[in-house]
MARRO-333105 format. One line per 10 residues: for each residue x, y, z of N, C-alpha, C, O, CB. Coordinates in steps of 0.2 Angstrom, whole numbers, padded with zeros to 4 digits. Glycine has a CB too. Example, Ala and Ser with C-alpha at 12.3 -4.5 7.8 and 13.67 -1.06 7.14 Angstrom:
2
0066,-0028,0039,0062,-0022,0039,0066,-0016,0039,0071,-0017,0042,0057,-0022,0045  0064,-0011,0035,0068,-0005,0036,0064,0000,0039,0067,0006,0040,0070,-0003,0029
This chain:
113
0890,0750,0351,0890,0749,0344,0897,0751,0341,0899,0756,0345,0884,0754,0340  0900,0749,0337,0907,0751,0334,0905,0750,0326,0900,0748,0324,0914,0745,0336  0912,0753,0323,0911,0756,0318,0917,0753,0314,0922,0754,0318,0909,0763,0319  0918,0751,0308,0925,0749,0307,0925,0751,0299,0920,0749,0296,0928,0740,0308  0929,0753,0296,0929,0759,0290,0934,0752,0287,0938,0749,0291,0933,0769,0290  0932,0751,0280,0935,0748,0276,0933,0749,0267,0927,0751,0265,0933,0741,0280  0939,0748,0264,0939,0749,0255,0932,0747,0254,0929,0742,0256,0945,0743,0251  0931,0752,0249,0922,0747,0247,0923,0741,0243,0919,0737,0242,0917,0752,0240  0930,0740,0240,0930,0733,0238,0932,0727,0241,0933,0721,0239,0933,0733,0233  0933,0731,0248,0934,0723,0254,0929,0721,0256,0924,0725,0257,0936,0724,0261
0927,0715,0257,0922,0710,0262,0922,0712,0268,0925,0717,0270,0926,0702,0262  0917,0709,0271,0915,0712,0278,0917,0706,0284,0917,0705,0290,0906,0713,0277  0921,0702,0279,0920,0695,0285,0926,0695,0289,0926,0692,0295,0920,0687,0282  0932,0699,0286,0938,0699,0291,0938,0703,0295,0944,0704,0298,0943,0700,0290  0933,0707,0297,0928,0715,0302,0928,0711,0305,0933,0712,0310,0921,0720,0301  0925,0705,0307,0920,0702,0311,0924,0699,0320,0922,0698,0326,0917,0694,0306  0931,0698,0317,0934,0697,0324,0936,0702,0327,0934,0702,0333,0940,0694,0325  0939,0708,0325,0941,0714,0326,0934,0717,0330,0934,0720,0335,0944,0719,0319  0928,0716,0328,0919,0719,0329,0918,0716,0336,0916,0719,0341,0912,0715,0322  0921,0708,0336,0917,0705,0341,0923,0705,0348,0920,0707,0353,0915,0697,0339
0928,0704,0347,0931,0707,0352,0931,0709,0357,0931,0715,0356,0934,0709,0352  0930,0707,0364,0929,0714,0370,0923,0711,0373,0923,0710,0380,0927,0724,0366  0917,0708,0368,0910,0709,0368,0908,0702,0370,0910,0696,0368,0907,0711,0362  0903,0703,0376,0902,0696,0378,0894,0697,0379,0891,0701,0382,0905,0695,0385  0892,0691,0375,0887,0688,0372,0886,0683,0371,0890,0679,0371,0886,0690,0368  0877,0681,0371,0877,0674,0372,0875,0670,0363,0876,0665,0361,0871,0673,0378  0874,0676,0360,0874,0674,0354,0876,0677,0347,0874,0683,0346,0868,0673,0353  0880,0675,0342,0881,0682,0337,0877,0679,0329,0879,0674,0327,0892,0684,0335  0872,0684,0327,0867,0684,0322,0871,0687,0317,0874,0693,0317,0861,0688,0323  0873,0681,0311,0876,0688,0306,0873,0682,0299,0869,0677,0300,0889,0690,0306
0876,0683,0293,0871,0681,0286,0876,0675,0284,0880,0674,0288,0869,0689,0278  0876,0673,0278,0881,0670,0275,0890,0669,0274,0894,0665,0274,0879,0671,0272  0888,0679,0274,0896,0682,0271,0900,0679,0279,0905,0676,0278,0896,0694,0270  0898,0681,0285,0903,0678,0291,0904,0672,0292,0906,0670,0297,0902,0679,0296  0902,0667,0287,0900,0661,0288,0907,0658,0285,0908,0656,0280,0894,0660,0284  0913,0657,0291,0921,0657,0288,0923,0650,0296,0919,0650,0301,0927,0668,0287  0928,0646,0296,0929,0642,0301,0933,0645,0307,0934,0643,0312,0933,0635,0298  0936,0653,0303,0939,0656,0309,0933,0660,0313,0932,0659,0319,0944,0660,0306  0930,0663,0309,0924,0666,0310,0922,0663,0317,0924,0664,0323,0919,0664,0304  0918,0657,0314,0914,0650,0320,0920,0648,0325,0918,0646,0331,0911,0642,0315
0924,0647,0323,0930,0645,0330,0929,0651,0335,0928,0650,0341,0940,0643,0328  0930,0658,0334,0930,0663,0337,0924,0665,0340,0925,0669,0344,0932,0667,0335  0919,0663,0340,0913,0663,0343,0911,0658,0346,0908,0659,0352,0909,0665,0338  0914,0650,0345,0915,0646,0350,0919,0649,0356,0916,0650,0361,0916,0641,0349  0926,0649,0355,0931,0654,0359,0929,0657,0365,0932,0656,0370,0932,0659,0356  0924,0660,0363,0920,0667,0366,0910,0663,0372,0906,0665,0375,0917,0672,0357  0913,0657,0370,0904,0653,0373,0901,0658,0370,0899,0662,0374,0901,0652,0383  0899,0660,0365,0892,0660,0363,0893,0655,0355,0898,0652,0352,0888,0668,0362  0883,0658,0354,0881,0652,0350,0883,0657,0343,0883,0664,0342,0871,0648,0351  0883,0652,0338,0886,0656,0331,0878,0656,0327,0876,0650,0325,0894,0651,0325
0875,0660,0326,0867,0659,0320,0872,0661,0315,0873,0667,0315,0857,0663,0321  0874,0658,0312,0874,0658,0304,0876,0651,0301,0879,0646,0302,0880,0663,0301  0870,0656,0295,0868,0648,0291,0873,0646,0287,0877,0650,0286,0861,0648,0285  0875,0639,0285,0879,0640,0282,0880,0640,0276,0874,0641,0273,0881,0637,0284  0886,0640,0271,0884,0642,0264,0883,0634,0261,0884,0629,0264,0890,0648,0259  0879,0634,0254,0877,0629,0250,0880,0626,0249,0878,0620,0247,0875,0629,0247  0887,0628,0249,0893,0623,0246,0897,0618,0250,0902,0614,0249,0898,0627,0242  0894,0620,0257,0897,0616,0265,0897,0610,0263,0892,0607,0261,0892,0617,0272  0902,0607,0264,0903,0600,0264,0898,0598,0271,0894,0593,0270,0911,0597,0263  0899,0600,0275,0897,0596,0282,0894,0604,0286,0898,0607,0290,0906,0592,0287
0886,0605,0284,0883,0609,0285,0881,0607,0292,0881,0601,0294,0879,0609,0280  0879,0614,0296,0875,0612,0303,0868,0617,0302,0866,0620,0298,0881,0613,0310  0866,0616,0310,0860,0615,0310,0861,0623,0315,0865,0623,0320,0858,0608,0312  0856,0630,0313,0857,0635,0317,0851,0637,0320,0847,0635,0316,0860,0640,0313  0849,0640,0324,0842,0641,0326,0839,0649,0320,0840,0655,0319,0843,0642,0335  0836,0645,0318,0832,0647,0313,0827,0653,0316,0825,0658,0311,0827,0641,0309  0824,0654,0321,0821,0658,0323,0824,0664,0326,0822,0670,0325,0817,0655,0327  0830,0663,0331,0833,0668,0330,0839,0673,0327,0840,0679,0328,0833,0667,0332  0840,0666,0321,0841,0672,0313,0838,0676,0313,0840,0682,0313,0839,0670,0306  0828,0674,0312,0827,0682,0311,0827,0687,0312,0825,0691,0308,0824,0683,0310
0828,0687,0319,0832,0694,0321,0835,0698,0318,0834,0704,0319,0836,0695,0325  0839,0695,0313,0844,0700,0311,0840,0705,0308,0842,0711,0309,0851,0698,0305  0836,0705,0305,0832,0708,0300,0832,0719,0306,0834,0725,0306,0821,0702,0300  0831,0715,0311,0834,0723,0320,0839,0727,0313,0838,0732,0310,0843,0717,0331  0844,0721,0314,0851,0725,0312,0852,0726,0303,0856,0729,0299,0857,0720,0316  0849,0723,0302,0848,0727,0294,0841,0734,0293,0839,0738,0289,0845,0718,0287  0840,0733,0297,0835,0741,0299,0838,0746,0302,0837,0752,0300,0828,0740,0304  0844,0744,0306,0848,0750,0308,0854,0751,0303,0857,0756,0303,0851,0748,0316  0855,0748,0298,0859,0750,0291,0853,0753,0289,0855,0758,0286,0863,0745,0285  0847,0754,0288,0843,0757,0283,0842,0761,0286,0838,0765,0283,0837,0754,0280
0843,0764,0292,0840,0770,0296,0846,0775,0296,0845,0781,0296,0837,0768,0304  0854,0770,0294,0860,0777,0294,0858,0778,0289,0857,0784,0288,0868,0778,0294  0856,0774,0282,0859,0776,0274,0851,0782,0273,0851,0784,0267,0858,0766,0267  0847,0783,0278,0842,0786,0279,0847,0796,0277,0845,0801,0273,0839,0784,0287  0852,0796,0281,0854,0802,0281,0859,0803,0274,0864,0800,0274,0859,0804,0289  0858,0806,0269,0860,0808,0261,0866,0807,0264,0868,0801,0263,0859,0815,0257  0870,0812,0267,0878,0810,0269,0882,0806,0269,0888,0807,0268,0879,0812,0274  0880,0800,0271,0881,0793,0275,0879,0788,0265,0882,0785,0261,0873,0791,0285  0873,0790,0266,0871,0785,0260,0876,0786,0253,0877,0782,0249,0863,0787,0258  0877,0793,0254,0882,0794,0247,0889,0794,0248,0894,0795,0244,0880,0801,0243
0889,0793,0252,0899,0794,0257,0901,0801,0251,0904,0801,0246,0906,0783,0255  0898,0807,0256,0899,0815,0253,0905,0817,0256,0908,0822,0254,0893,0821,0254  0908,0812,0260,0916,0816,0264,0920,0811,0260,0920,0805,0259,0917,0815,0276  0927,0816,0257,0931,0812,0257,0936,0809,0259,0940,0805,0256,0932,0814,0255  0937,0811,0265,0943,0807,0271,0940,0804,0274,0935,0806,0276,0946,0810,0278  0940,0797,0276,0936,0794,0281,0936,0795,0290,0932,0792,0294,0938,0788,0280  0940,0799,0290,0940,0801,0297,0931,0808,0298,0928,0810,0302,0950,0805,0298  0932,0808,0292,0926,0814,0292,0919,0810,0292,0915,0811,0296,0926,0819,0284  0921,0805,0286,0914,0801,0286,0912,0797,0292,0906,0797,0293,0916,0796,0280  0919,0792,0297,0918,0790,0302,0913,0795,0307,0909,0793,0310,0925,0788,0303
0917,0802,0307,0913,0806,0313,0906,0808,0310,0902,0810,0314,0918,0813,0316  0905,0807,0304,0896,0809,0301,0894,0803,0304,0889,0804,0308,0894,0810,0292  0895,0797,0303,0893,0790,0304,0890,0788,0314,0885,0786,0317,0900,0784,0301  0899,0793,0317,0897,0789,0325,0890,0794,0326,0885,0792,0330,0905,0790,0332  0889,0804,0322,0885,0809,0326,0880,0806,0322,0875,0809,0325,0887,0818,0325  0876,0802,0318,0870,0801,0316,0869,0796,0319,0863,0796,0321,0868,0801,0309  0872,0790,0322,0871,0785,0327,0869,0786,0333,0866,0782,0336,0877,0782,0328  0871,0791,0334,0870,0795,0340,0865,0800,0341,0862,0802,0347,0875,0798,0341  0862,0802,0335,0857,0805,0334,0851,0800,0334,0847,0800,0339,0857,0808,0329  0851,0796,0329,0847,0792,0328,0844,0787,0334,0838,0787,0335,0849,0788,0322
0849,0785,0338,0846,0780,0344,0846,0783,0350,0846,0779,0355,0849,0775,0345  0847,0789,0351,0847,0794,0356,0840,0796,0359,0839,0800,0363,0849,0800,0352  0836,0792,0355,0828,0795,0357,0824,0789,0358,0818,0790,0360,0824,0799,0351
């Protein structure tokens, strides 16, 4: 699991190369927001399959497997399980280097068992 600290008023989609990097997989599950041509070239790149749907305004929409979209739902339960710890949910540290190390020790807590 990795962790990448970013402005609350940045987007999450330019994380997504920097995230996938390294990682070898046969599929990457993400929502809309990654839904970019650099995005999808980098995950071909890599042979795996891209599940993200595409957005509405796609001129030349494709076709994603729909069943294992719903997986992601895994990974939107493991955001609901850090924002579980008040610390994390209210971002009570003011350096991110503090916040980062609250985030990797409750990660570590939490799937530790």
């Amino acid at each position: 699991m990795r962790f990448v600290l970013t402005g609350g008023q940045e987007a999450d989609g330019p994380q997504a190369i920097p995230l996938l990097t390294g990682i070898e997989t046969e599929a990457v599950i993400a929502d809309k927001g990654y839904e970019s041509n650099g995005i999808l070239a980098f995950i071909q790149e890599q042979a795996a399959a891209a599940v993200i749907p595409p957005k509405s305004n796609r001129k030349e929409p494709w076709d994603y497997d729909r069943a294992l979209y719903r997986e992601r739902n895994l990974i939107e339960r493991a955001f609901n399980k850090l924002k579980q710890w008040r610390r994390l949910a209210t971002r009570y540290d003011r350096k991110s280097l503090y916040f980062l190390s609250a985030l990797h020790l409750v990660a570590a807590i939490t799937w530790s068992h």
